[in-house]
C-alpha positions, 0 to 999 in steps of 0.5 A: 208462076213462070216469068219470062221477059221477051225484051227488055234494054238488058237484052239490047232494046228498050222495052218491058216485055213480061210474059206470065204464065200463072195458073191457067192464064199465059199474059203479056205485059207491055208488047212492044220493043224499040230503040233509043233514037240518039245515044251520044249523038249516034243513031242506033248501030246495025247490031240493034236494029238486028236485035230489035227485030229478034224481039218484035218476032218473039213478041209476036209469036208468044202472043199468039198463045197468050190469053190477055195482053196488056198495055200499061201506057203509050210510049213506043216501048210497050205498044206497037207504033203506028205502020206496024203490023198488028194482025198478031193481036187479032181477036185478042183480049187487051185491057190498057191504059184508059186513052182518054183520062188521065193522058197527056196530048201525045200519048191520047193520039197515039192511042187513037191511032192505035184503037182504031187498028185494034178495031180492025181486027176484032180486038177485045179492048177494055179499059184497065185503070184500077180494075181487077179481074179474074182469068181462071184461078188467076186474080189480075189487078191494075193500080189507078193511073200514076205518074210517069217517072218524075214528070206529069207532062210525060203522062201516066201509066198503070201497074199491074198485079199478077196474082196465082197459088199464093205468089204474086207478082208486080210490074211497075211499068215506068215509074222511073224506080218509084221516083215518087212515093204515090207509085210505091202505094200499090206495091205496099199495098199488095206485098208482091214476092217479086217486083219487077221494076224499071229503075231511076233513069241515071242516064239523064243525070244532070238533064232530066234526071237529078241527084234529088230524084235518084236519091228519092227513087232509091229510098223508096226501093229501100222502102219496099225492101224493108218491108220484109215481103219482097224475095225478088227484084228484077230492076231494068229498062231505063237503069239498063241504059247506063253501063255504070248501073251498079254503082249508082245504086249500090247501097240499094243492092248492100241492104237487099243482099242483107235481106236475102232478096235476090236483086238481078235484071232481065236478061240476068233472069232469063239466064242470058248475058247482059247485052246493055247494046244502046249503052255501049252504041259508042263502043258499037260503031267503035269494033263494028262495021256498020253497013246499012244504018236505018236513018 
């Protein structure tokens, strides 16, 4: 299988946009990008909204190839928001979260709004929730709906698991690092080789984040790394957004290096620089002129 991440907050922008090719199917996990609306009482910095339209173009030209998009829950991360355009999905197969079970009020109008766009344009939609299914000689399975990071008010989303020629790989959407010992089931479950997943959100600390819930999340990683199965772990999204990212989860990166996991993050992968642009946003308005700022 190819892994490529179209964006992702490693690459500048808050998303955990996933394209695999895997046999003979080309999937998109999660096609949405934005930006965090405030950072140190600053709105984003020219330079991001740049960045972000770099990754919505991307976005849209990979899916025109693509044989199943998939959207594992409704925050504005992982699907387009509404007023954007969304021909780029006409026709296509989408299989998402479940827009009326297991959803909070937010996120089942925003599906509601963003169904009835699809259904515009002739788009196949299908309910994912603990459904598998086959593209080819590619095997396409989704986890029941689990909680969203350390929160049930924020709602739930699915992970997914993409399964080719004896790899297999699995993207836990946003689970906040596996904050929970229920959103670790699937994973252990399917013994991925490669685990693509969105880290404890350490940039809340001390709000909404605590030190219990950091210490949960990173025992839960050491959960699946003492398991023996995993070879890769790409960790990004909402860990990406502190400039301090190694440090908080040092001994998690000590026992996957004593493993020989190879632990790195999006843009690592891709083989760019890290670019954490809203970590730095400070920093941004610091060096940088920054003319036109989007209110």
């Amino acid at each position: 299988m190819k892994v490529r991440f179209l964006a992702a907050d490693s690459m500048g922008t808050r998303s955990m946009c996933t394209l695999i090719e895997a046999g003979d199917a080309r999937i998109i996990i999660d096609p949405g990008a934005a930006l965090g609306p405030r950072r140190y009482g600053l709105k984003p910095h020219q330079l991001e909204y740049e960045r972000l339209s770099e990754h919505k173009e991307l976005i849209e030209s990979e899916a025109a190839e693509a044989d199943l998009i998939i959207i594992t829950h409704y925050h504005y991360d992982h699907f387009p928001r509404p007023g954007e355009e969304v021909g780029w999905l006409m026709g296509k197969r989408i299989l998402l979260k479940d827009p009326v079970n297991h959803i909070n009020f937010s996120q089942r109008w925003r599906a509601k709004i963003f169904l009835e766009e699809l259904k515009k344009i002739d788009a196949k939609v299908e309910i994912a929730d603990s459904r598998e299914i086959k593209i080819g000689r590619c095997r396409v399975a989704f986890s029941k709906p689990v909680q969203h990071g350390n929160d049930s008010r924020l709602g739930f989303v699915l992970e997914t698991l993409i399964s080719s020629g004896g790899e297999k790989v699995v993207h836990s959407s946003d689970v906040e690092g596996f904050v929970g010992e229920v959103q670790i089931k699937f994973v252990l479950e399917h013994e991925p080789d490669m685990l693509i997943c969105d880290g404890p959100m350490t940039y809340m600390l001390g709000s909404r984040f605590t030190e219990i819930e950091l210490e949960r999340s990173i025992n839960n990683l050491l959960e699946i790394i003492k398991r023996g199965f995993l070879h890769e772990l790409v960790i990004d999204h909402h860990l990406m957004r502190d400039l301090e990212w190694k440090s908080r989860i040092r001994g998690l990166l000590d026992a996957a290096e004593s493993r020989g996991i190879h632990v790195t993050n999006a843009a690592r992968y891709t083989g760019l620089p890290e670019d954490l642009l809203e970590a730095r946003r400070r920093e941004l308005y610091e060096k940088f002129r920054n003319p036109g700022t989007k209110s």
